[in-house]
matplotlib code that plots the C-alpha trace (Angstrom):
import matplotlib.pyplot as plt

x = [29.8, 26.8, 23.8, 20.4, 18.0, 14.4, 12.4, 10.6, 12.4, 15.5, 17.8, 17.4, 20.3, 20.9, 22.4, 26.1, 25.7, 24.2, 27.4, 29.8, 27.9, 28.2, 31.8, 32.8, 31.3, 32.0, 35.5, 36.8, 35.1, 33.4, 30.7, 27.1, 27.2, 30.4, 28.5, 25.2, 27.1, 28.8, 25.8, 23.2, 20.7, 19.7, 21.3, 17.9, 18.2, 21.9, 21.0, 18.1, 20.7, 23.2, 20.9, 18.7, 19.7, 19.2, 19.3, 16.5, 14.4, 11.3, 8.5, 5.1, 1.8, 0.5, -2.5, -4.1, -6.0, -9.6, -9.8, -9.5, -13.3, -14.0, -11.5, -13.4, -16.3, -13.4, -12.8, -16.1, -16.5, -12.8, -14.3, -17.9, -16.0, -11.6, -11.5, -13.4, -11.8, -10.5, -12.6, -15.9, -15.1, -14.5, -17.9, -19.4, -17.8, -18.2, -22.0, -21.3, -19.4, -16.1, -14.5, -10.9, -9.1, -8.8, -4.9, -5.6, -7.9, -5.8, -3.3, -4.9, -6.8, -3.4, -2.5, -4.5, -5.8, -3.6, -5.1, -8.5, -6.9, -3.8, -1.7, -1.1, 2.6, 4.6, 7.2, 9.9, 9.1, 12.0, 10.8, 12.5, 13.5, 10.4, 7.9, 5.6, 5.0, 2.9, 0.3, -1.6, -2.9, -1.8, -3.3, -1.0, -2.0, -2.5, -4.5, -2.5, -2.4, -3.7, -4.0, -6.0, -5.9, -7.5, -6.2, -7.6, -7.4, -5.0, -3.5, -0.6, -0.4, 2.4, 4.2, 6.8, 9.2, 9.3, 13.2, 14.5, 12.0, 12.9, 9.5, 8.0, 4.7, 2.0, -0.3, -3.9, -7.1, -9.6, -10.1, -12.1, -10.4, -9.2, -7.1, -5.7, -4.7, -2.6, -1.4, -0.6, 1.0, 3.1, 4.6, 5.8, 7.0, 9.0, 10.5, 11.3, 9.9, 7.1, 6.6, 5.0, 2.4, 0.2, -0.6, -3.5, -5.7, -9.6, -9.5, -12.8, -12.8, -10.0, -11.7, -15.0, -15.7, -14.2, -10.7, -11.8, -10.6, -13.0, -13.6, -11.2, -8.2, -8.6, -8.5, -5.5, -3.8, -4.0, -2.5, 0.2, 0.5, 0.8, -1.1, -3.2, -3.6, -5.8, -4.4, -7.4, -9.8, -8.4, -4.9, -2.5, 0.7, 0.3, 2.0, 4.5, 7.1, 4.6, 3.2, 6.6, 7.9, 4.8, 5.6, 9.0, 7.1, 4.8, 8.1, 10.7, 8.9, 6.1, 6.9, 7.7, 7.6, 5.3, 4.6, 3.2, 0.8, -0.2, 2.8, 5.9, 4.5, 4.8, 8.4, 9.3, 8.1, 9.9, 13.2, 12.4, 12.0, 15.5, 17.5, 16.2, 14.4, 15.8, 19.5, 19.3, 20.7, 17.6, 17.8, 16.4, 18.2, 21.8, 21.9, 20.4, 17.1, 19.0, 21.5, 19.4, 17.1, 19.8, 19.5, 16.2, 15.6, 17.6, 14.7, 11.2, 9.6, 10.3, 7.7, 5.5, 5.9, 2.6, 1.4, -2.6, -4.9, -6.4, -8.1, -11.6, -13.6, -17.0, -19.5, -21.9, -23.3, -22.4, -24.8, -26.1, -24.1, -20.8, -19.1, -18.3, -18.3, -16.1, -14.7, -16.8, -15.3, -16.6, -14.2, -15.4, -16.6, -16.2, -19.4, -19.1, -19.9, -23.0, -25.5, -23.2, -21.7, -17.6, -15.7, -14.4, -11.1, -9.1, -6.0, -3.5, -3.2, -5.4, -8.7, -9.2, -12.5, -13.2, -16.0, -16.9, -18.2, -15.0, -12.2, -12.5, -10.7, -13.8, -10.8, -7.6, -7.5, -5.0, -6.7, -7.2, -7.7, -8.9, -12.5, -16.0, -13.6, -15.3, -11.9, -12.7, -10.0, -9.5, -11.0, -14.3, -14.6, -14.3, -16.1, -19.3, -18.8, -18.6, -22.1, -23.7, -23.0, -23.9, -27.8, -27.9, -27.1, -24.1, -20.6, -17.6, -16.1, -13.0, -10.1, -7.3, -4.0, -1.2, 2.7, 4.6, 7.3, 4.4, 4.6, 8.5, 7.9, 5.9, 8.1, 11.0]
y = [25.2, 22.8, 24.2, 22.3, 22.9, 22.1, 22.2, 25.3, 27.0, 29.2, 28.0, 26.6, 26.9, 24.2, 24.9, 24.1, 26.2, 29.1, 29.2, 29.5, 31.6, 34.1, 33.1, 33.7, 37.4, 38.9, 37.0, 36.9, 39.6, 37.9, 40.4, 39.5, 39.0, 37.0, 35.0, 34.8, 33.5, 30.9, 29.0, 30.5, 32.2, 35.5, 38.9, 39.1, 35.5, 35.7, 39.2, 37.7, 34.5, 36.9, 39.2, 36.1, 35.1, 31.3, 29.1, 30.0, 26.5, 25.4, 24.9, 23.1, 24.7, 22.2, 20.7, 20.9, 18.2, 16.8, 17.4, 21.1, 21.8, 20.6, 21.7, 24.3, 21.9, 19.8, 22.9, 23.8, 20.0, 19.8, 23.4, 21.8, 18.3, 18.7, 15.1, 13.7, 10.7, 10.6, 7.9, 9.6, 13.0, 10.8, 9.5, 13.1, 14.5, 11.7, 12.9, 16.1, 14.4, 13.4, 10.4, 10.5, 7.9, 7.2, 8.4, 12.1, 12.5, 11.4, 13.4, 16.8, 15.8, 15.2, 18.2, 20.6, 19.2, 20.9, 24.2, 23.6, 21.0, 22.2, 19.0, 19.1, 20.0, 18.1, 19.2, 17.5, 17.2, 16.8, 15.0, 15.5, 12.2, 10.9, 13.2, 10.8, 7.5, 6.5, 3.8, 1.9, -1.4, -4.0, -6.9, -9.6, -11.3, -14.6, -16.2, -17.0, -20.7, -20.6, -25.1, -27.8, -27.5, -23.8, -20.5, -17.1, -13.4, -11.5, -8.0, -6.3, -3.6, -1.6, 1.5, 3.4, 5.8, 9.4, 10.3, 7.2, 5.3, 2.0, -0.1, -2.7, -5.1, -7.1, -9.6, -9.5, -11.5, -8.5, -4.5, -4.4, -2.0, -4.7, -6.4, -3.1, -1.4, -4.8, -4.5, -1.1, -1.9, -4.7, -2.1, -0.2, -2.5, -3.6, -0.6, 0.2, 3.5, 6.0, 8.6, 12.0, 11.6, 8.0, 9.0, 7.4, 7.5, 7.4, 3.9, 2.2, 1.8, 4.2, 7.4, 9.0, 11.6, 14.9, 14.0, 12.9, 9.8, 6.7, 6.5, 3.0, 5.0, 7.8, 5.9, 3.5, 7.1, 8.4, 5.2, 5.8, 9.6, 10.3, 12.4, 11.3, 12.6, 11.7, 12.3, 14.0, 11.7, 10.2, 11.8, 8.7, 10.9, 12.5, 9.3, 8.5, 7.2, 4.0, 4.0, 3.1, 0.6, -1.2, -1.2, -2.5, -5.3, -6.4, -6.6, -8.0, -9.8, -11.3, -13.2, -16.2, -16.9, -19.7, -19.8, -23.1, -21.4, -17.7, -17.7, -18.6, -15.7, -13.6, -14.9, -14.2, -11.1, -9.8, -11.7, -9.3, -6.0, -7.2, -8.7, -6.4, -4.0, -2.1, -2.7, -1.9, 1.4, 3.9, 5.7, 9.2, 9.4, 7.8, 6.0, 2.6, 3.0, 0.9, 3.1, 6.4, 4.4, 4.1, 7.8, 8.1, 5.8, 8.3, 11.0, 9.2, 8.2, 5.1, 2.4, 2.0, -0.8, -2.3, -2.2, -1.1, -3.5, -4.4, -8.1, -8.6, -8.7, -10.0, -11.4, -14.4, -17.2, -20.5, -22.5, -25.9, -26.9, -25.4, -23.8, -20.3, -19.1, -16.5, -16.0, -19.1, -21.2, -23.1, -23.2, -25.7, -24.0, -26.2, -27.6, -27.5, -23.0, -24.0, -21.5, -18.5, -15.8, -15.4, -13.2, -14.0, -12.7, -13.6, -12.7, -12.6, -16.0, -17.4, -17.2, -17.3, -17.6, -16.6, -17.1, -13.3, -14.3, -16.6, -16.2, -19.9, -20.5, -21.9, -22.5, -21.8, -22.6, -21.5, -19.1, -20.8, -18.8, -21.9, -21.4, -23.4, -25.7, -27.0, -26.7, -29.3, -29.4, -33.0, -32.0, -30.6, -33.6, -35.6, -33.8, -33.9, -37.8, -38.3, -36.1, -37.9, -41.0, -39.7, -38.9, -41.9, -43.9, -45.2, -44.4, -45.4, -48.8, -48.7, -50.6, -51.3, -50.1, -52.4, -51.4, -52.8, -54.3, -57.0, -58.5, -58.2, -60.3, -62.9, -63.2, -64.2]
z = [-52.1, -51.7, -53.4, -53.1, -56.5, -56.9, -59.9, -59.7, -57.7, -59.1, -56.0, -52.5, -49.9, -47.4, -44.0, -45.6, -48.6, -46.8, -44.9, -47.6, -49.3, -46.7, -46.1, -49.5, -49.2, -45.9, -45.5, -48.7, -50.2, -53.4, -54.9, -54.9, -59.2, -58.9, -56.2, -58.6, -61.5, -59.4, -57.8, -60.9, -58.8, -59.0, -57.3, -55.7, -54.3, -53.0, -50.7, -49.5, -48.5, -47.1, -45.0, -43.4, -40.1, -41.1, -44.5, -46.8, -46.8, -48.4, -45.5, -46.8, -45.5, -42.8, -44.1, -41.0, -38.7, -39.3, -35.1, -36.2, -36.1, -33.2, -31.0, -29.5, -28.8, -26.7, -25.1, -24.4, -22.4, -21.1, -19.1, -18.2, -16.7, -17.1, -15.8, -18.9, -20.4, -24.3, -25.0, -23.6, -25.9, -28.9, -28.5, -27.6, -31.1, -33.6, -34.1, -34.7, -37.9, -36.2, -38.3, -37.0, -35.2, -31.4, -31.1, -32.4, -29.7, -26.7, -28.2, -28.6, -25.1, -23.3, -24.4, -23.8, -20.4, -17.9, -19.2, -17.5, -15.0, -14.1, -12.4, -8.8, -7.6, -5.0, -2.5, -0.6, 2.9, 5.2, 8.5, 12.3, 14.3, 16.0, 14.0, 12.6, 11.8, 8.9, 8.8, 6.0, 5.1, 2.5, 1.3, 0.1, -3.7, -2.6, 0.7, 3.9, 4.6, 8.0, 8.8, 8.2, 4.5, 4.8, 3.6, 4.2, 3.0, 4.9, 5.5, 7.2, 8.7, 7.3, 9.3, 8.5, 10.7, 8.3, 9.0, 9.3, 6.9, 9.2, 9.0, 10.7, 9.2, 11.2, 9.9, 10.5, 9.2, 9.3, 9.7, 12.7, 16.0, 17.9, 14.8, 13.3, 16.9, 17.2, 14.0, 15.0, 18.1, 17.4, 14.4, 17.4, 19.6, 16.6, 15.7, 19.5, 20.2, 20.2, 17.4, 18.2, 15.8, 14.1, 10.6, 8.5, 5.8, 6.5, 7.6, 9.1, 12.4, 13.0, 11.6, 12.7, 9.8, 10.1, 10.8, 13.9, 15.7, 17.0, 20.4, 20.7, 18.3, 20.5, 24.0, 22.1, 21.5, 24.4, 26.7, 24.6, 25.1, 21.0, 18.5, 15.5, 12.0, 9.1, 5.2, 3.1, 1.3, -1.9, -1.0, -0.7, -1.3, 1.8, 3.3, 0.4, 2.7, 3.7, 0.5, -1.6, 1.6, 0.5, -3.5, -2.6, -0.7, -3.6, -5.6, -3.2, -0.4, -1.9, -5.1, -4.5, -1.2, 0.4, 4.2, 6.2, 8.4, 9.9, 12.3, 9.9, 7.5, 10.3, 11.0, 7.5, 7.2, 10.4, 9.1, 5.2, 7.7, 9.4, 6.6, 4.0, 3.9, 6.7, 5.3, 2.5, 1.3, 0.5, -2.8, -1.4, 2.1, 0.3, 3.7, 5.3, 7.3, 10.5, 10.8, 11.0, 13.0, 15.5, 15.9, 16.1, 18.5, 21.0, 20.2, 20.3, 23.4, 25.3, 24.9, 28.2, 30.2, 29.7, 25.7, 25.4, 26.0, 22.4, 23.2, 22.1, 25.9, 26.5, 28.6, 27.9, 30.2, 29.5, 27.5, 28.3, 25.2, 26.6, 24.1, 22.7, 18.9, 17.9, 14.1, 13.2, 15.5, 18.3, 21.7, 24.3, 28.4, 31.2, 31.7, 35.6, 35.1, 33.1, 33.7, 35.2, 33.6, 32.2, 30.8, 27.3, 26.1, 22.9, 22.1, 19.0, 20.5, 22.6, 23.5, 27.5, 29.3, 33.3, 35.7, 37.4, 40.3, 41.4, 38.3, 37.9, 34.5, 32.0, 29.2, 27.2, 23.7, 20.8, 18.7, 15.3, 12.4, 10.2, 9.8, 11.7, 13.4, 17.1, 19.2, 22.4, 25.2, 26.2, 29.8, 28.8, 26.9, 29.8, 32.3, 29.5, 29.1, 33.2, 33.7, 31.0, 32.6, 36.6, 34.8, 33.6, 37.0, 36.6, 36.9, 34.6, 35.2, 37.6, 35.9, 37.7, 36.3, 37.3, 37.2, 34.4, 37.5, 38.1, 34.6, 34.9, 37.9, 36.3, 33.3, 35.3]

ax = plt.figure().add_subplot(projection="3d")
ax.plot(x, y, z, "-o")
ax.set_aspect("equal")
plt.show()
């Protein structure tokens, strides 16, 4: 029998000793003095083993905590402010003569929070095919190499399907209407099919105030015949499902990757939706987003046959110095519709100019998203050097252009 003694104290049990002890008198039936005279405690000491419900153990009084006298002040400003940070209480208590360290604090604090700010809760929501479709933005870590020895600060818009959690990602160089309803529309055109419901967070230019949609969201909406929902401020759980699609971007699509221009980024970032993101087996459904996609597709609305109209539109009169500015850049006008009004219109693409009074086309240029270039088509040029010359008297000299079969001639 294992018996553990201390100096002053006539006999300390431990867990093993304790046991035989009890052993030795309720199963073999050894008296209590017997007992006393084996292990040398008293008759006292080896009842008070036999009728505890554990081993008799030596327990130190705790010393207690120099935070003790000032817990209650904690209390008092966890109750006025319960998101107050450690750091700010440590400074709030060290007058009143405070002089632990920084860990005790954050530890007592941590632990006593949730009683005056209790932690919100969470459920699992369970989402029907074609329910919703979940919207956000996010901004990749490094520039977009946009040409010409430029880059530029990009987003994408990110959406994500809530049954099937298929999603789909379009680039964009700003947050104004036109930009994020493309974003938002090429998202849907990729993922082939119209949700019952767009859901966002307060983004500019989408929400009013109130939970109310702008009047271009609203008119976008409703040519596509689906509802709109806003998440509460500051409640980015609400849309989870878009939320951790665009933390497995950060870590899987982005590092390491290098794109030549605004165009093959988009290109790889369609080819990561296909190849992997969408394939890949999803922890919580235990199935791949494709495949459920497949099914969902059956249930959400077909995609009309003309997408929403989000070009930029405008109307300006052309200059004497023909050209237009938009995003910095300069796009030359025919100089022939000097002085009469068109209609500017730029694409995800291009950027298109007509005359209203005839729909004469004043230019086509590809939208460049390098910054205060002057874009000049090789006809305006032209036109501008042949009325420069006509003011000043004189036309162009006429050269004659003679086929390449009379020097043939002459060489043989």
């Amino acid at each position: 029998m294992v018996v553990a003694i201390e100096p002053g104290v006539e006999g300390v049990l431990d867990v093993e000793g304790w046991a035989e002890l009890r052993r030795e008198h309720f199963v073999r039936g050894v008296s209590i003095k017997e007992l006393a005279r084996r292990t040398g405690m008293s008759r006292n000491t080896v009842r008070a083993a036999l009728r505890s419900q554990g081993a008799p153990k030596y327990v130190r009084a705790a010393a207690g905590s120099k935070l003790d006298p000032f817990k209650d002040e904690i209390h008092r400003l966890l109750k006025a402010d319960p998101k107050l940070p450690g750091q700010r209480i440590r400074e709030l208590i060290t007058p009143l003569g405070f002089d632990g360290g920084k860990t005790i604090v954050d530890d007592y604090v941590r632990q006593v929070r949730p009683l005056f700010d209790p932690p919100r809760t969470f459920q699992r929501t369970i989402y029907r095919p074609a329910e919703i479709c979940q919207f956000d933005l996010w901004e990749p870590g490094a520039e977009i190499a946009v040409g010409h020895g430029q880059t530029r600060r990009g987003w994408v818009v990110v959406a994500c399907l809530g049954y099937s959690r298929a999603g789909a990602g379009a680039l964009v160089f700003s947050k104004e209407i036109p930009d994020l309803l493309f974003g938002i529309r090429r998202c849907l055109w990729s993922l082939g099919g119209l949700p019952e419901t767009l859901v966002w967070d307060r983004q500019s230019g989408l929400h009013a105030g109130g939970g109310r949609p702008t009047v271009d969201y609203a008119a976008f909406c409703g040519a596509l015949k689906v509802d709109w929902h806003f998440c509460d401020r500051g409640d980015p759980q609400a849309k989870g499902a878009v939320e951790r699609l665009q933390e497995f971007m950060e870590t899987s699509f982005e590092p390491g990757r290098i794109a030549a221009n605004e165009l093959d980024y988009q290109l790889q970032l369609d080819c990561w939706f296909d190849t992997r993101a969408n394939p890949r087996m999803h922890k919580t459904l235990r199935c791949r987003p494709i495949d459920r996609l497949i099914e969902e597709r059956q249930v959400m609305a077909p995609l009309p046959a003309a997408a929403p109209d989000t070009d930029r539109r405008w109307v300006l009169r052309v200059p004497p110095d023909p050209y237009l500015r938009f995003d910095t850049n300069d796009y030359s006008l025919d100089p022939a519709l000097v002085g009469r009004r068109v209609e500017a219109r730029v694409t995800d693409r291009e950027v298109l100019a007509v005359a209203l009074e005839t729909g004469e086309l004043a230019c086509r240029h590809a939208r460049s998203f390098a910054r205060h270039r002057t874009i000049t088509a090789l006809e305006h040029a032209r036109a501008l050097k042949t009325q420069r010359a006509e003011r000043r008297g004189h036309a162009e000299p006429v050269v004659e252009v003679r086929s390449l079969t009379s020097y043939d001639a002459l060489i043989a």
